[in-house]
C-alpha positions in Angstrom: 82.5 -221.2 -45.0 80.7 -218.2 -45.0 76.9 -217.5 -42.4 74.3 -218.7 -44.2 71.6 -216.5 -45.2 69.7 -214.9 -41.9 73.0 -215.6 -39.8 73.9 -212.3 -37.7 76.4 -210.5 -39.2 80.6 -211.2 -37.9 79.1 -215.5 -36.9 80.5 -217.6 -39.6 79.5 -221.0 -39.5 82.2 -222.8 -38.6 82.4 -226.1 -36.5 80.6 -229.0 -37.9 78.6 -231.5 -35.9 77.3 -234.8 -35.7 74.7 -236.4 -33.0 74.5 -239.5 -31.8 71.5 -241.0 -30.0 67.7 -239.1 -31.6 65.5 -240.1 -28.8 63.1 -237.1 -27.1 66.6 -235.0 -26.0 68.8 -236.0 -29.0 65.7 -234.3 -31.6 65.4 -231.1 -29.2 68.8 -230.8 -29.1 69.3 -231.4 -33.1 66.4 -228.9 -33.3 68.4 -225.9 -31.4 71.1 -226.4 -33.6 69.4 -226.5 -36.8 69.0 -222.4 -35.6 72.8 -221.8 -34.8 74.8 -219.9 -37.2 78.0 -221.5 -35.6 77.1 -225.3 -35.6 76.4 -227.1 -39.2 74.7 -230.4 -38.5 76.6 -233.1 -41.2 75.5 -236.1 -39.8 73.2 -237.9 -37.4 73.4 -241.7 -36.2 70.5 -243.7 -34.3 69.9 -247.6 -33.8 66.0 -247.2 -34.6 65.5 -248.5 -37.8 62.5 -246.4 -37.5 64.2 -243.6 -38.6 67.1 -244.7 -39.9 67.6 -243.8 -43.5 65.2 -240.9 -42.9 66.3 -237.1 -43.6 67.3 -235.8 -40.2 65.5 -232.5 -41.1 62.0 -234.3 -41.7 62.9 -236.3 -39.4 62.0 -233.1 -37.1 59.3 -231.5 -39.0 60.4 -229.0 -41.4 62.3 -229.3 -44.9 64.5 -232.1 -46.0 68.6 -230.8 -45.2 70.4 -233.7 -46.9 71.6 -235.4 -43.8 71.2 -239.0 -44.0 70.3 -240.6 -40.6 73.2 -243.9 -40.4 73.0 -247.2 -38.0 76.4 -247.4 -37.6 78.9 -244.3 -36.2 81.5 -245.6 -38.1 79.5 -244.7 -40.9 79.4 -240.7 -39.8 81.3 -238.2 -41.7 84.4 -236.4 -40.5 83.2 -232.9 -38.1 84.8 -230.7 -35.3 81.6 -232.4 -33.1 80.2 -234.9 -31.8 77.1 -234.5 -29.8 75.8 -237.8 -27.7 72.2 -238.0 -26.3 72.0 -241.6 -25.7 71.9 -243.4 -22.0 72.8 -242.3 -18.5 75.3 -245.4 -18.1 79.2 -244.5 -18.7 80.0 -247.8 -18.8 77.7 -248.2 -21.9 78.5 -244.8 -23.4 82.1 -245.4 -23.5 81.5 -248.1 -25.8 80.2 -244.7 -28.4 82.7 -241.9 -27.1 86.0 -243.4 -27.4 85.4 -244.3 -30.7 84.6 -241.1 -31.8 87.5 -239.6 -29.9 89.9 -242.4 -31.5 88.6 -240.4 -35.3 89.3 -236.9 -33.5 85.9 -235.5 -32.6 85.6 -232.8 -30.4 82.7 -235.2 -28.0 80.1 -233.7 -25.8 77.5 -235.6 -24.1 74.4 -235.2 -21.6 75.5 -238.8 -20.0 75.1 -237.9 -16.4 77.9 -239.9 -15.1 80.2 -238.3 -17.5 79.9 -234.7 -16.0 81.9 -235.5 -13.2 84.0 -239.2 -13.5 86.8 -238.8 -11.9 86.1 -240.6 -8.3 83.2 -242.8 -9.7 85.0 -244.3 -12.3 88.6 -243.5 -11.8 89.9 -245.8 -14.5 87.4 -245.3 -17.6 87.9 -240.9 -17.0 91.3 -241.6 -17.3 91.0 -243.5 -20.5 88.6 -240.9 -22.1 91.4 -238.3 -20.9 94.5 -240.1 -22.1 92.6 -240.9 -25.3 91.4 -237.4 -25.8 94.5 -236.2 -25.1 96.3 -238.4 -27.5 93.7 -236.9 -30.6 94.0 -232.9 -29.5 90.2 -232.8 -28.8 88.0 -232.8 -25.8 85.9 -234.9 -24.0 82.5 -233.0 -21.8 80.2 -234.0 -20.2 76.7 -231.7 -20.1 73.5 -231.2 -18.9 72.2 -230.0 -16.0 71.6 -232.7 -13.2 74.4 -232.9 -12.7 76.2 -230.1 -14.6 75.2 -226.3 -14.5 72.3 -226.7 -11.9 74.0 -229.0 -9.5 77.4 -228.5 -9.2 78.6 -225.6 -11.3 75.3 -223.0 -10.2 76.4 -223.8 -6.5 80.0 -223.9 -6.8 79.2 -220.1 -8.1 77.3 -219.3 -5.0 79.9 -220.7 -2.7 82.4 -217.2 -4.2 80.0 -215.0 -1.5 81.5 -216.6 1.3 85.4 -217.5 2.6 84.5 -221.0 4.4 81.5 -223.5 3.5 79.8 -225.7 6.0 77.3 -227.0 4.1 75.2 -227.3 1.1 71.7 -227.7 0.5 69.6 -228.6 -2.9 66.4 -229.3 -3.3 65.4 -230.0 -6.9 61.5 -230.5 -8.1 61.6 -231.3 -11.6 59.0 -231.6 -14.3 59.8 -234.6 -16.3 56.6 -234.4 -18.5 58.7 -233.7 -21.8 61.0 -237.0 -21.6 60.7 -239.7 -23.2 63.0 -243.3 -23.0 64.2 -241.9 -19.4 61.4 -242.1 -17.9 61.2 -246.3 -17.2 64.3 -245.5 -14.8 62.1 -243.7 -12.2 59.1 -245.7 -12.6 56.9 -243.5 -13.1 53.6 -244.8 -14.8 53.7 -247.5 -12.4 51.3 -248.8 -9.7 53.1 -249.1 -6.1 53.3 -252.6 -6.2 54.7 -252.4 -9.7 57.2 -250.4 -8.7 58.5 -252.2 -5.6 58.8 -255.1 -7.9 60.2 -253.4 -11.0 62.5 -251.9 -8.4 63.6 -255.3 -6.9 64.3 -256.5 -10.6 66.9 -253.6 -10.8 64.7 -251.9 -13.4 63.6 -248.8 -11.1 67.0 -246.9 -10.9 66.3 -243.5 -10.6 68.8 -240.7 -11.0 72.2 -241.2 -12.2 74.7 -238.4 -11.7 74.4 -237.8 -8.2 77.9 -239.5 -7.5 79.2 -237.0 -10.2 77.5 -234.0 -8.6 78.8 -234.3 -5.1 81.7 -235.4 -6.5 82.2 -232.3 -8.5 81.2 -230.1 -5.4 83.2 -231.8 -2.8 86.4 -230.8 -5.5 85.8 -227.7 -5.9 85.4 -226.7 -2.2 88.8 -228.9 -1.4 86.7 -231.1 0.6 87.9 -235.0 0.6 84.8 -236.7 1.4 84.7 -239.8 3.6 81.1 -241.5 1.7 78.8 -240.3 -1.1 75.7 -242.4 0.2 72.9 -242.4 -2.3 70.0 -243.8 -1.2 66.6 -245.3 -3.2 64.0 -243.9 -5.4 61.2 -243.9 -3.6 57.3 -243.0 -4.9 56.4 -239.4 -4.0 52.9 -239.1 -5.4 50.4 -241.5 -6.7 47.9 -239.6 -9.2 43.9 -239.3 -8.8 43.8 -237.8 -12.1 45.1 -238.8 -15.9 48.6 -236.9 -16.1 49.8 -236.6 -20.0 53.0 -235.8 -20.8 54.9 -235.8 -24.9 55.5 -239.8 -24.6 53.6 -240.9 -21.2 49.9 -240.9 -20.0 50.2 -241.5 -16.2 46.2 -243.0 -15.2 44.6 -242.5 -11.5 46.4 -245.1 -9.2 49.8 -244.5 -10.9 53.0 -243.2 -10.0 53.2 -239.4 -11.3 56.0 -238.5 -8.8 59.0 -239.9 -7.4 62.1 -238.9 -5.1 65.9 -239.8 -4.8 68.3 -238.5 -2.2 71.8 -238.3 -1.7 74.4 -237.2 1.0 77.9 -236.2 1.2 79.8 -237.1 4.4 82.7 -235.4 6.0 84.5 -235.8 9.5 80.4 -238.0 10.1 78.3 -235.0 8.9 76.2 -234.5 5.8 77.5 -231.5 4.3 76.2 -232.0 0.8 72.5 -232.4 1.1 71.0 -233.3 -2.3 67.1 -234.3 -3.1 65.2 -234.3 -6.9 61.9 -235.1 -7.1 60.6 -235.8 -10.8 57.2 -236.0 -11.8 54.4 -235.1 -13.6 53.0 -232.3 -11.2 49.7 -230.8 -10.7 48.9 -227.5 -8.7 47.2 -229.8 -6.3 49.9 -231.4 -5.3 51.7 -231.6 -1.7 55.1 -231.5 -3.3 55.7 -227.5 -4.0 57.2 -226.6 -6.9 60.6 -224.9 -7.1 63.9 -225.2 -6.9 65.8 -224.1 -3.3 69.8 -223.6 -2.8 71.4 -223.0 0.5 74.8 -222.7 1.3 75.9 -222.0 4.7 79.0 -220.1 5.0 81.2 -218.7 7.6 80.2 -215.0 7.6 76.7 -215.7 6.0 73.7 -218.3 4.9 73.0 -217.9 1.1 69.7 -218.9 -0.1 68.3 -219.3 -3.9 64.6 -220.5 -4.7 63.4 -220.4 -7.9 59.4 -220.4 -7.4 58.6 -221.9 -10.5 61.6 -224.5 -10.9 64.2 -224.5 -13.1 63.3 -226.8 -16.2 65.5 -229.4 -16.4 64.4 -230.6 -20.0 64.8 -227.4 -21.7 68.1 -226.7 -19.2 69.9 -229.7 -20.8 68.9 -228.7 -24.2 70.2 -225.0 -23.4 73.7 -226.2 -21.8 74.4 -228.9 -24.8 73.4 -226.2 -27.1 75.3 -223.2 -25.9 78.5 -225.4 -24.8 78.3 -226.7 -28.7 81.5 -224.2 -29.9 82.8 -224.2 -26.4 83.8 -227.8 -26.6 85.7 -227.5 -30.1 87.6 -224.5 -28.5 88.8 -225.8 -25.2 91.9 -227.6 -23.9 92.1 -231.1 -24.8 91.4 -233.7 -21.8 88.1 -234.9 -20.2 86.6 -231.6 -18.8 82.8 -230.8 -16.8 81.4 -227.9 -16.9 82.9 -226.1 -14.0 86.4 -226.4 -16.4 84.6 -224.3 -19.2 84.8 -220.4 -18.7 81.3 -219.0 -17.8 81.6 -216.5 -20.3 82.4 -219.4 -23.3 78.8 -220.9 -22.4 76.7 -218.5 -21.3 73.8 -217.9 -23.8 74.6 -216.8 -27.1 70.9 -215.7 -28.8 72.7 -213.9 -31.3 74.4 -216.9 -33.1 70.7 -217.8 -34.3 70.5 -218.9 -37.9 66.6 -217.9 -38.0 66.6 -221.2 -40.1 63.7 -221.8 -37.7 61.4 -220.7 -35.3 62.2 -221.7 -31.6 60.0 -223.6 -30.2 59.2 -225.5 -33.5 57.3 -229.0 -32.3 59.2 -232.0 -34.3 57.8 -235.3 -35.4 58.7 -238.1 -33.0 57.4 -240.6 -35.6 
């Protein structure tokens, strides 16, 4: 099939793509790839019954594309993709991904606890490998938490030295664009709503630090005695309305929140993770930014990002640029780290102009 009109010249639109799951990610990502001249969106699957029957393309503000939203995946049509912006919980996405690996998609999906499996559920990676395997497609997980910003952006950094001691990550993250995802941290909450939303099991926090450390500890050859994750705990409680696309945080609220986790080897801490997500104001104690530090043999290697690196519009970007790099790779369950840089770094020129970036969509 040949670029369509406004495609840059030699990208020929070839791999097509169906998501799964149109919540506030699942529509940002449909959005990017409405503008790609190498993804075709054929199809697009969501439980709401909201939106269900709906053109995908009004569905997201501009002109009607022909792409019927469906209840069912079964119901999806045959493409070289399938894109999966649902939940955080493997256990519940499995239920979605083998499925679609069983009809031969090419899956990729910003499920946290898929970007890394292998030690935190040994049996289920091995049955989305086996099955991938047995279908000549592959299985990914995206994003970036965990993903490009931390495990595979580290791993990188770890090249400038022969011999890690230790890493260090501290993450503040700027969660105002979400939407569903945002019950699991609490925010929006009073204190004492939280400490009992929390006991009830419905305060989880982050999912995917397992799959981070996990990732790092294999990539540095380290065989890790624990990965302790401890509890989400309130950060800061607002004086001031805080609106975000889907939330309005009131004075006496939760706007901020932190989770921690550890690595141990031989008794020490040598993966040192902390994210802190909120809604954040200038005023606030917690400084923004993002800070890496890996201590090495022959030298310390420090990375701060003053401003943060936006994990919202990071996720979209990895999902987005990964797209053709999942239909091209080696069957199997892969992460990110498998994927050559080059195959996922930006690719601006593969822009459709079919419209404008940046392009607010309906969320009706």
């Amino acid at each position: 099939m040949g670029a369509p009109t406004g495609a840059p010249k030699g990208v020929t639109l070839s791999n097509k793509a169906v998501i799964a799951g149109l919540g506030a990610t699942g529509r940002a990502i449909a959005s990017s790839l409405l503008q790609r001249a190498d993804v075709e969106i054929v199809g697009a699957v969501d439980q709401d019954p909201r939106v269900v029957g709906r053109d995908l393309g009004v569905l997201l503000g501009g002109a009607a594309n022909g792409v019927v939203i469906v209840s069912d995946p079964a119901d999806l049509p045959a493409a070289d993709l399938a894109i999966v912006a649902t939940v955080s919980d493997l256990h519940r996405v499995a239920g979605v991904l083998l499925p679609l690996l069983e009809r031969s998609y090419n899956v990729l999906s910003i499920c946290e606890e898929l970007a890394y499996p292998w030690q935190s559920h040994p049996d289920l990676a091995r049955r989305l490998d086996d099955t991938a395997k047995a279908h000549g497609v592959t299985v990914l997980g995206s994003g970036a938490n965990p993903g490009i910003l931390m495990d595979t952006l580290p791993l990188l950094l770890t090249a400038l030295t022969q011999r890690v001691e230790s890493v260090r990550i501290r993450r503040r993250t700027n969660m105002s664009r979400y939407g569903a995802i945002l019950s699991k941290f609490g925010l929006g909450l009073t204190t004492e709503e939280f400490e009992k939303a929390r006991s009830r099991g419905e305060v989880v926090g982050h999912y995917g630090f397992e799959q981070a450390i996990g990732a790092l500890a294999a990539g540095l050859g380290w065989d890790l005695d624990s990965v302790d994750v401890g509890e989400v705990e309130p950060a800061v409680v607002t004086t001031s309305p805080r609106v975000g696309d889907h939330l309005r945080i009131e004075p006496g609220q939760i706007s901020a929140v932190t989770h921690a986790a550890r690595g141990v080897l031989n008794g020490e801490a040598v993966i040192d993770l902390e994210i802190t997500f909120g809604f954040f104001e200038p005023t606030d104690e917690v400084t923004t930014g993002d800070d890496y530090r890996i201590v090495g043999e022959e030298q310390v290697i420090d990375l701060r990002s003053s401003a943060g690196f936006d994990s919202f519009l990071s996720t979209i970007a990895a999902a987005v640029n990964a797209a053709a790099a999942v239909v091209e790779a080696r069957p199997g369950l892969l992460s990110m780290a498998d994927l050559p840089a080059r195959s996922v770094a930006a690719k601006g020129e593969r822009r459709a102009s079919q419209a404008p970036l940046g392009t607010t969509t309906s969320q009706n």
